[in-house]
C-alpha positions as CSV (number, residue, x, y, z in Angstrom):
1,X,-10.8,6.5,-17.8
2,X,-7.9,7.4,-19.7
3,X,-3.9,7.0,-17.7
4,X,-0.6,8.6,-18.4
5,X,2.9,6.2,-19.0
6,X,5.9,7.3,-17.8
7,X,8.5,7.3,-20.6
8,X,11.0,9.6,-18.0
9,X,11.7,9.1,-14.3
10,X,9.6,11.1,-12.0
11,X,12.2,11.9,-9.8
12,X,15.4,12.8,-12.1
13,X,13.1,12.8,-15.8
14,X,15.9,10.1,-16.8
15,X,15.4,7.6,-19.3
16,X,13.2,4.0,-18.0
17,X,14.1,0.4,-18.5
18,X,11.1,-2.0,-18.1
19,X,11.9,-4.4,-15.6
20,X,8.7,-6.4,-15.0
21,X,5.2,-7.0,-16.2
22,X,2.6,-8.2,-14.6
23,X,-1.1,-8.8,-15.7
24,X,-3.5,-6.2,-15.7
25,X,-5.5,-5.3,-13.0
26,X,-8.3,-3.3,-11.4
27,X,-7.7,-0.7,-9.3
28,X,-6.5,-2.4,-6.9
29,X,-8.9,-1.0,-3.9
30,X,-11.9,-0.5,-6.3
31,X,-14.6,-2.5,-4.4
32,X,-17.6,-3.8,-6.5
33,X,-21.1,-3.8,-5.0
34,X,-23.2,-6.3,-5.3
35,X,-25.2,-5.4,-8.2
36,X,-22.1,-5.2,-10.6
37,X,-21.4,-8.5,-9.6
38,X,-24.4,-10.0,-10.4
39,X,-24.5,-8.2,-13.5
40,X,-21.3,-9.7,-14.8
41,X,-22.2,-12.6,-13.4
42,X,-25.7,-12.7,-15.7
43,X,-23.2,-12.0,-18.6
44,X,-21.0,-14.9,-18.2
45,X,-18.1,-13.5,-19.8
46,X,-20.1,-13.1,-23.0
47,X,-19.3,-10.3,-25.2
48,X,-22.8,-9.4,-26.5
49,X,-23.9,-9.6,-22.8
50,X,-20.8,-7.0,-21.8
51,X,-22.2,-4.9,-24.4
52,X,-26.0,-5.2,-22.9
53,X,-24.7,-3.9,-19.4
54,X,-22.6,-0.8,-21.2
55,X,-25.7,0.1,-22.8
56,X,-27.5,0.1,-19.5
57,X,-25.0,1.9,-17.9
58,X,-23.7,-0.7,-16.0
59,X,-20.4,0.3,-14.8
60,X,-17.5,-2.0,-16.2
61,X,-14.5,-3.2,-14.8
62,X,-11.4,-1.8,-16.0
63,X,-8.4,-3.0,-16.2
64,X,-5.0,-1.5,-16.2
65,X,-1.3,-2.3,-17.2
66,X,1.1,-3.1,-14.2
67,X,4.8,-2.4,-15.6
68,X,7.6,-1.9,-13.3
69,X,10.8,0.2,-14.5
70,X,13.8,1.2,-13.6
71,X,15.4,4.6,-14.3
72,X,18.6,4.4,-16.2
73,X,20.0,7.3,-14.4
74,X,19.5,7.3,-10.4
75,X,18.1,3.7,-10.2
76,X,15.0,5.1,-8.9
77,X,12.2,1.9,-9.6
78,X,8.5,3.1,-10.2
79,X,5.5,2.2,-11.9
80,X,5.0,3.0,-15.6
81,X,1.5,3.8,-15.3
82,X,0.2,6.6,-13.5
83,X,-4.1,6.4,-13.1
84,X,-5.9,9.9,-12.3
85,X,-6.2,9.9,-8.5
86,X,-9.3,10.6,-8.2
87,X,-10.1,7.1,-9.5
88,X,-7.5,5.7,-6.8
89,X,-8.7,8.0,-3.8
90,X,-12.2,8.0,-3.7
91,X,-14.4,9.8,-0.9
92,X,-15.1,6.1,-0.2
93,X,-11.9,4.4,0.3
94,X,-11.6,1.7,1.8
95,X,-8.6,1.0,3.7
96,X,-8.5,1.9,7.5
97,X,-5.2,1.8,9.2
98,X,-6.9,1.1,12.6
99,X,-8.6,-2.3,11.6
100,X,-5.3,-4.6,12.2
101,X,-4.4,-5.1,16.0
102,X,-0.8,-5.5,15.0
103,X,-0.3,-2.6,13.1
104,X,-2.1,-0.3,16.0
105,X,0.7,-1.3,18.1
106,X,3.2,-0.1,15.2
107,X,1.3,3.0,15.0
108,X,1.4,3.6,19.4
109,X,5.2,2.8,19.3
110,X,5.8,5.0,16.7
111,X,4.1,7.8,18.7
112,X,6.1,7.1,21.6
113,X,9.5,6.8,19.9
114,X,8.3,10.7,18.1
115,X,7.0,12.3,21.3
116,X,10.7,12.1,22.7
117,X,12.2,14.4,20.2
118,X,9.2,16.8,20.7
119,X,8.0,19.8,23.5
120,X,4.5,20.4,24.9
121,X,2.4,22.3,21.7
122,X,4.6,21.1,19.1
123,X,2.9,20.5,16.0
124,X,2.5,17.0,14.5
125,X,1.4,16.9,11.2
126,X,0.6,13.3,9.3
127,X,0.5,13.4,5.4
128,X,-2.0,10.1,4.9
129,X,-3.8,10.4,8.0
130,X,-6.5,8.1,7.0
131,X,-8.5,6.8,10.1
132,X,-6.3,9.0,12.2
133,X,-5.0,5.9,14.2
134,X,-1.6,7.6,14.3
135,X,-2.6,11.0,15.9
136,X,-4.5,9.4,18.5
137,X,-1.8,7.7,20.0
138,X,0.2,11.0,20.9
139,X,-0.3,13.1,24.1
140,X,-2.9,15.4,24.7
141,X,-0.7,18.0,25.4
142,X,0.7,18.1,21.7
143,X,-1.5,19.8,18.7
144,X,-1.6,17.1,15.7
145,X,-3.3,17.2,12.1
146,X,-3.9,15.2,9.7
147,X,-4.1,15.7,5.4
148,X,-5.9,12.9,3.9
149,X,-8.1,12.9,0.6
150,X,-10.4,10.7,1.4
151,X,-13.2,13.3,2.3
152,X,-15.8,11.5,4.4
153,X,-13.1,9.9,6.3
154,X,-11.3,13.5,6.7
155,X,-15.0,14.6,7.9
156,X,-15.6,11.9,9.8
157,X,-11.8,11.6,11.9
158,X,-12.4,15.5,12.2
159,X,-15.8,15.0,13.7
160,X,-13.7,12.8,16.4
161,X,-11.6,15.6,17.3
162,X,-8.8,15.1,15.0
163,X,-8.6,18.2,12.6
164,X,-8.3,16.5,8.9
165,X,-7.5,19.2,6.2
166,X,-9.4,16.5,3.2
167,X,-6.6,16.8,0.4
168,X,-3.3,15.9,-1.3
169,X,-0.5,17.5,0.4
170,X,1.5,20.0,-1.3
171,X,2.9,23.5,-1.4
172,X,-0.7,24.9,-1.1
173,X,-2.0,22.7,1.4
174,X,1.5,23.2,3.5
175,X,0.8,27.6,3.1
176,X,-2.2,27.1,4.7
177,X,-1.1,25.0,7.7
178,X,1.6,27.3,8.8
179,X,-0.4,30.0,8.5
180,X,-3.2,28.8,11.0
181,X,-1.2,26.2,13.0
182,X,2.7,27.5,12.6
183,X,5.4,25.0,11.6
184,X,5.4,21.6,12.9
185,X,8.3,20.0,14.8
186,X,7.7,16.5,13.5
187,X,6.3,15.5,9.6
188,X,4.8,11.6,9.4
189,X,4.2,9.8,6.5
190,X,3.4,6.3,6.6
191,X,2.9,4.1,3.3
192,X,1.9,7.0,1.3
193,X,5.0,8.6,-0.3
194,X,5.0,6.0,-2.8
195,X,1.2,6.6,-4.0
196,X,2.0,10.4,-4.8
197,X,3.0,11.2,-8.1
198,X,4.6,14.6,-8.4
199,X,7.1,13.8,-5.5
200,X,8.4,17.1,-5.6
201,X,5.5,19.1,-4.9
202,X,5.4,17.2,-1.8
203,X,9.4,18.0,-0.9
204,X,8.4,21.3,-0.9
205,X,5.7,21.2,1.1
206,X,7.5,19.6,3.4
207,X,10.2,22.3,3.1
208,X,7.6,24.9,3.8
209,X,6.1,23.3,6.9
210,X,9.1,21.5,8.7
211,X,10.8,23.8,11.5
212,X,14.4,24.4,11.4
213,X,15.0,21.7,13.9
214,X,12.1,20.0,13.0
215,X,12.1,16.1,11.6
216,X,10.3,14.2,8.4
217,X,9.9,10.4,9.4
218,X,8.7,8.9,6.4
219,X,7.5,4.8,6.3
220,X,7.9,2.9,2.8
221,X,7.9,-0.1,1.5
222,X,12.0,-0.8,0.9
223,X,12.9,-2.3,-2.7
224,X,15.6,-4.6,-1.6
225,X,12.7,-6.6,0.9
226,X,10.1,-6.7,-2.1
227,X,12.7,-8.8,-4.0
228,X,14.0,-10.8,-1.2
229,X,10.5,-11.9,-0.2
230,X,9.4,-11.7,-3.6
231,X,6.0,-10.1,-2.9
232,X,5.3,-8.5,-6.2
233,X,2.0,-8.4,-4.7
234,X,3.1,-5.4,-3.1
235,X,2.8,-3.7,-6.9
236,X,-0.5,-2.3,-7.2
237,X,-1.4,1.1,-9.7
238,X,-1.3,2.9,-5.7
239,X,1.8,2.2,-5.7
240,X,3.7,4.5,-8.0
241,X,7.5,4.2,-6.2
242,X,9.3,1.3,-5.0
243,X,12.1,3.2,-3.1
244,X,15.9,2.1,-2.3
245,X,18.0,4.7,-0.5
246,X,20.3,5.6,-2.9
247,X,17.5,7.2,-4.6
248,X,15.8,8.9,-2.0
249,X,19.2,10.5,-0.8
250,X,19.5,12.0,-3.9
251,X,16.1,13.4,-4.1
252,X,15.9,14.8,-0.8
253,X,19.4,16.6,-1.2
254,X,17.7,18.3,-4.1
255,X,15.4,20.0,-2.3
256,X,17.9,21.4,0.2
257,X,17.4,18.2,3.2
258,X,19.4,15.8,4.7
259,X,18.2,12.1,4.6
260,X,20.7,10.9,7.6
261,X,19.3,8.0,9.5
262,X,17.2,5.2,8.4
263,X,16.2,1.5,9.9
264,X,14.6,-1.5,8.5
265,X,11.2,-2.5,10.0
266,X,8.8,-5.3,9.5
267,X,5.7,-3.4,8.5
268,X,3.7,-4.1,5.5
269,X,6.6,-7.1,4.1
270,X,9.4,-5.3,4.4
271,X,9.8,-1.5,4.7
272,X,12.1,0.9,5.7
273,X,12.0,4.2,8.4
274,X,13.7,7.3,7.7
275,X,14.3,10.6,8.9
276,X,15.0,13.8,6.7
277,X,16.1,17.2,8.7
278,X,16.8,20.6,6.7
279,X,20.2,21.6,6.1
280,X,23.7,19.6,6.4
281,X,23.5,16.7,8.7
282,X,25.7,13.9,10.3
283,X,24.6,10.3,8.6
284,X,24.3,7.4,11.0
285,X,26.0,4.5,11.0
286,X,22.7,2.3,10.1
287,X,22.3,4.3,7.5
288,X,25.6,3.6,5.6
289,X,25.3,0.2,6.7
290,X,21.7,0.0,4.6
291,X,23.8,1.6,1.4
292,X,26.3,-1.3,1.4
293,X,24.0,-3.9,1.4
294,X,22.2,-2.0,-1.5
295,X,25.5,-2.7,-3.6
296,X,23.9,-6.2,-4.2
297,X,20.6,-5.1,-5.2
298,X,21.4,-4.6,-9.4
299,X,21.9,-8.1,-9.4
300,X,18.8,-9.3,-7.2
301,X,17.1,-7.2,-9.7
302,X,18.0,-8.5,-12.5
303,X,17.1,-12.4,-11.4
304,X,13.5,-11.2,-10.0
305,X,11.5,-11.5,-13.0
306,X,12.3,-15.0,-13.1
307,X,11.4,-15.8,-9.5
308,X,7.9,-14.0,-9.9
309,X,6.9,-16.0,-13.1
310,X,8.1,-19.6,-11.2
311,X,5.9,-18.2,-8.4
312,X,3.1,-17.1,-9.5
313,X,2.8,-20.3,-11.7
314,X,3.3,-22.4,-8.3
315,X,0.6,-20.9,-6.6
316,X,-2.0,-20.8,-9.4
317,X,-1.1,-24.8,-9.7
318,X,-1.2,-25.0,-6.1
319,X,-4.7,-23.6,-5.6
320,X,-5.9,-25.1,-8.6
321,X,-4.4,-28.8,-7.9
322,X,-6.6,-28.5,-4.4
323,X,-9.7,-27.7,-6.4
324,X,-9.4,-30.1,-8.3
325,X,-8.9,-32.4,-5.6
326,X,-12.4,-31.6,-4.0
327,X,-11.4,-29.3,-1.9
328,X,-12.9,-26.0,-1.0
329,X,-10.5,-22.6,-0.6
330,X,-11.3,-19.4,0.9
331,X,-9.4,-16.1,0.8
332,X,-7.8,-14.1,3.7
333,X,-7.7,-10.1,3.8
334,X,-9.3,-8.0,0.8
335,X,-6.5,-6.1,0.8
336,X,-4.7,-3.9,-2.1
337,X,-2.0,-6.7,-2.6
338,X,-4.8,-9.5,-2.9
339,X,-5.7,-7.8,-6.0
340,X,-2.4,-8.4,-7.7
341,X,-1.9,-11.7,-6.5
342,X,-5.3,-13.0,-7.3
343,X,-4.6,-11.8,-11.3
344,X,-1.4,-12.4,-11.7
345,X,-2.1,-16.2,-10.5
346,X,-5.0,-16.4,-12.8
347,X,-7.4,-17.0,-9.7
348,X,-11.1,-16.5,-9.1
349,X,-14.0,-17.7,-8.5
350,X,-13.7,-21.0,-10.3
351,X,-11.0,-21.7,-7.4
352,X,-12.2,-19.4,-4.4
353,X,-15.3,-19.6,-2.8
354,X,-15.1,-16.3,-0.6
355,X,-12.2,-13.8,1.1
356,X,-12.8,-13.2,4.7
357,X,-12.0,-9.9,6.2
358,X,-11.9,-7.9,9.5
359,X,-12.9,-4.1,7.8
360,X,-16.4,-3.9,8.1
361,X,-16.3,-1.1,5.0
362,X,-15.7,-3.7,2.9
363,X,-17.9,-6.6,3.6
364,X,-20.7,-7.4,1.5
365,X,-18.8,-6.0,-1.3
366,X,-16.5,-7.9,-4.0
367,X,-13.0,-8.2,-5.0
368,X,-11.7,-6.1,-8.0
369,X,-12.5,-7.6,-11.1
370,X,-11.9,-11.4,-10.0
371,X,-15.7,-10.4,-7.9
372,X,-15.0,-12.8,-4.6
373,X,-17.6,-12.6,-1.8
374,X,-16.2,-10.7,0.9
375,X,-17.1,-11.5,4.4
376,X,-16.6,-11.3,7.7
377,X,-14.0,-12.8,9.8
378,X,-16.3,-14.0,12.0
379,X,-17.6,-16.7,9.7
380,X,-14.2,-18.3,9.2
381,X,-15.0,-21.0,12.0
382,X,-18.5,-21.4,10.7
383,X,-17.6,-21.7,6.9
384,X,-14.3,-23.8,7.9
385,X,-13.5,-24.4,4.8
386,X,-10.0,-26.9,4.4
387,X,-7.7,-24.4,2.7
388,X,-7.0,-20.7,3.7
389,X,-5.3,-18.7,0.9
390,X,-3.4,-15.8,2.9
391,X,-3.9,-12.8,1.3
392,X,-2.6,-10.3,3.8
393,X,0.3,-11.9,4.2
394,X,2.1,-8.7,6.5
395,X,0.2,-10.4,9.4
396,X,-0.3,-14.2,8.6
397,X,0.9,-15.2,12.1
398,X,-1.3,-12.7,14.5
399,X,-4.1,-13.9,11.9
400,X,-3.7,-17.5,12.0
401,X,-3.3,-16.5,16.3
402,X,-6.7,-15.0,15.6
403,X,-8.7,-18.2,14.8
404,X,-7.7,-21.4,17.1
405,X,-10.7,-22.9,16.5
406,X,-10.4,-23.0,12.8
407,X,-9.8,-26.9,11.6
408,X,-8.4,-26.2,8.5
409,X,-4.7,-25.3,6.8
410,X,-3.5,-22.1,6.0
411,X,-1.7,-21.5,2.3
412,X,0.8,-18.9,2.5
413,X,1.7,-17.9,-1.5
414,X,5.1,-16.1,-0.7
415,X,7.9,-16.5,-1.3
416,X,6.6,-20.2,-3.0
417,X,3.2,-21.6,-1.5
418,X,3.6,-24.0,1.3
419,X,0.6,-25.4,3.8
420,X,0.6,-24.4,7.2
421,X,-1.2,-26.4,9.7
């Protein structure tokens, strides 16, 4: 399937700097059943085999550039690539908000913090809404809805009493919600701005739905904790926007809102809150406080590459020097960020026996491209193998609190591998 490259920024159509490359990838939730897997693994990596299987009609893994870029104009960072949605956000997709323990808890304190800004029957509407983990946690007494556009999880979540409108958000989709529901006192978006591509649509959609007095809290993945932690894992083709506030500001101003608060949080490696209202607003102290500690960030920038290449290099010799050794290594979390991780290290199944993970959707299936076993949780103790590779590595502590019994070591890759015991 064919993908666009960005050659302007998609916020301010400025000129792009390439800042880093990384290797090519799968999509990065793109499952493989077990069939494809045992197809490529019949053709061994052999070319005439490959061509066997497109014959057949076997469907091939495809791989995609990962190039990160900067715009030259409004420092907004974002992928170069853009892949069709609809190859991103199947009907099928995979990820489930509610799976991990700790981020439920995120999700219930977020409700709480929300509900004290709103009235009985205010509206709540969550752009993302995936499992609907989110609006479950708010009162009764409130009227929520989600937009997702994964459609058998918008069917299913609806099904559970959660109404699910199953698309992207936008203009149209924000019409139609005022004009059955009204406007909604309070807009959530959690780890999903930065997967849309035409960011404006969605600022106007927001426009159209948000009361007068009415608040956008937005979640994201914040640009100055990628670098710090270095987890260019965290770049995946989903991922389209790598935000900093000095951006967002900007954008947000354009489309006649007021970003005026903001606070760091510890979700998904580092990531950022903020809130948007319409018209002028007063900013908060926090929030200038963030924008001075961005002055440093040109610089951080412009030493990352450096620090990804000595990293990734560390942990493919650190995973490969234990096989080597005799030892046998299992994964941690099929997640989106184990895709990158897994090919920018050069790792697979010559190294990795098997990634375990708690989302029943996804066991029995393989990992994108590298094809790892994935399996469940459960047979962590039983496998015991003597290395761990931590591939979810947002929640490597309530994990590692998940499995006493296990007798082996954990390897957490970032920022440098190093063995926990």
């Amino acid at each position: 399937m064919t993908f666009r490259t960005l050659t302007t920024c998609r916020h301010c159509s400025g000129p792009l700097t390439t800042i880093l490359e990384l290797e090519p990838t799968p999509p990065a939730n793109a499952l493989v059943s077990a069939g494809h897997a045992a197809a490529y693994a019949w053709a061994g990596g052999h070319e005439g085999h490959i061509e066997s299987l497109r014959q057949m009609g076997t469907p091939l893994d495809a791989f995609y550039p990962l190039t990160l870029a900067q715009c030259d104009t409004c420092a907004h960072v974002q992928l170069r690539e853009v892949l069709p949605p609809e190859l991103l956000f199947t009907p099928d997709y995979p990820y489930s908000s509610g799976t991990s323990p700790v981020f439920r808890a995120h999700l219930a304190m977020l409700a709480r913090d929300t509900q004290r800004r709103l009235f009985p029957d205010d509206l709540v509407v969550e752009i993302g809404s995936n499992d609907g983990t989110l609006l479950r946690c708010f009162d009764p007494g409130l009227r929520v809805l989600g937009v997702d556009p994964a459609g058998d999880l918008s069917a299913a979540v609806t099904a559970m009493g959660i109404l699910t409108y199953p698309g992207f958000f936008g203009q149209a989709t924000a019409r139609a919600i005022v004009r059955s529901s009204g406007k909604a006192a309070a807009i959530l978006a959690l780890n999903v701005t930065a997967h849309i591509d035409d960011l404006h649509s969605v600022a106007e959609g927001v426009r159209t739905l948000l009361a007068e007095t009415g608040v956008l809290i937005v979640e994201v993945g914040y640009l100055p904790d990628v670098v710090r932690t270095n987890n260019f894992p965290a770049l995946y083709h989903e991922h389209l926007d790598v935000w900093h506030l000095g951006p967002l500001i900007k954008f947000w101003s354009e489309h006649g809102m007021t970003l005026y608060d903001a606070e760091r949080i510890d979700t998904q490696g580092g990531s950022i809150r903020y809130y948007v209202g319409k018209g002028r607003k007063a900013s908060t102290d926090r929030l200038h406080d963030l924008l001075r500690a961005e002055d440093s960030l040109p610089v951080a920038l412009a030493e990352w590459p450096a620090r990804v290449a000595e990293s990734r290099q560390a942990i493919g010799d650190a995973v490969r020097g234990l096989k080597e050794a005799g030892h046998t290594i299992c994964g941690y979390g099929a997640s989106a960020k184990s895709t990158t991780l897994l090919h920018s290290c050069g790792l697979g199944r010559a190294e990795i026996d098997c990634v375990f993970d708690l989302n029943a959707g996804k066991v029995g299936k393989f990992t994108p491209g590298t094809h790892l076993p994935i399996v469940a949780t459960s047979e962590l103790e039983t496998r015991n193998p003597d290395y761990v590779l931590m591939l979810s590595g947002n929640f490597s502590e309530a994990i590692r609190g998940q499995h006493p019994n296990y007798a082996g070591k954990w390897l957490e890759p970032l920022p440098m591998p190093r063995v926990v015991e």
